[in-house]
N, C-alpha and C positions, 0 to 999 in steps of 0.2 A: 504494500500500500504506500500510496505515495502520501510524503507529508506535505501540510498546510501551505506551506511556504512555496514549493516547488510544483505544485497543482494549481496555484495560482500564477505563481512564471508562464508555465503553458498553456494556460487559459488566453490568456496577453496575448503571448506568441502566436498563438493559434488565431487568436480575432487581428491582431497588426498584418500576419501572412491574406488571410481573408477579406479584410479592406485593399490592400494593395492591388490581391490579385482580382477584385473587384471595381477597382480604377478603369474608368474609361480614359482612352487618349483623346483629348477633346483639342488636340491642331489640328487647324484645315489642311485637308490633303487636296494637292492639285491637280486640277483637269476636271472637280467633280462640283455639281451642281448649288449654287450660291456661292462660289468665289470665283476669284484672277487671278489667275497665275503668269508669274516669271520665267522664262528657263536660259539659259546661259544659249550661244548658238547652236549648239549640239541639239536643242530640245530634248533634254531628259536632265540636264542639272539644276537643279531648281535654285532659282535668286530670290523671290520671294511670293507669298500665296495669301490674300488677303479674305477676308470673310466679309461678303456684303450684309448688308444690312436690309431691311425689310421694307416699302415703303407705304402708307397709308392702307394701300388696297393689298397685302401679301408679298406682292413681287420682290424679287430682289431688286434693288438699286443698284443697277452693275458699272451706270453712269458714272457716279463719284468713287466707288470704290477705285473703281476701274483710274481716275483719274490720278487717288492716291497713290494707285501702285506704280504707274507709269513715273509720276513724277520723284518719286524713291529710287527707283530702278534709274529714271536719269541721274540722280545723283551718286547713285553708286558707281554707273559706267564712268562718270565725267571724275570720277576720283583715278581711276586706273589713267589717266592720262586725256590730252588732247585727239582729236579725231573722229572717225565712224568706227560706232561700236555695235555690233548687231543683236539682237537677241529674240525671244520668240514670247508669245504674248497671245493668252488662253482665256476666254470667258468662258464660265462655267464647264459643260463637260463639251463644247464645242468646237471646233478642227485649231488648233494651233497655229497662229498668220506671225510669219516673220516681218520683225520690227527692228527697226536700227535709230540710234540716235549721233548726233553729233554736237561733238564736246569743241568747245573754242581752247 
């Protein structure tokens, strides 16, 4: 029999192991429906994957999200240097359109 002390250790452990592995991953993953996504010019390395938000009527607002991420992504190309920087640019789960920007 186990003592007092140490059947309550494993009680903890038991419920800390069982919240954990009851944790949802709740980031947005890209390519899928209510977000925009980034990807490097390869299209598979992702830059960044934003979550729209809802507007009045349900819909997503893919408008302004969309406008955030673009302009994040420009500042992250225009940090790697001057020039055309290309990269690929996802609403929701919709075909992938290459995009480029250019850094002074």
């Amino acid at each position: 029999m186990l003592k007092k002390g140490t059947a309550f250790i494993v009680l903890v452990g038991l419920a800390l192991v069982t919240g954990v592995a009851g944790a949802q991953d709740t980031r947005p993953r890209p390519g899928t429906k209510g977000t925009v996504s980034a990807f490097e010019a390869d299209g598979t390395t992702v830059i960044d994957v934003k979550w729209c938000a809802r507007d009045r009527n349900g819909a997503h607002d893919y408008t302004v999200c969309g406008n955030l991420l673009r302009d994040e992504v420009k500042t992250r190309m225009c940090a790697r240097g001057p020039g055309l920087h290309s990269w690929v640019y996802q609403i929701s789960d919709n075909r992938p359109m290459p995009t480029s920007v250019y850094c002074r």
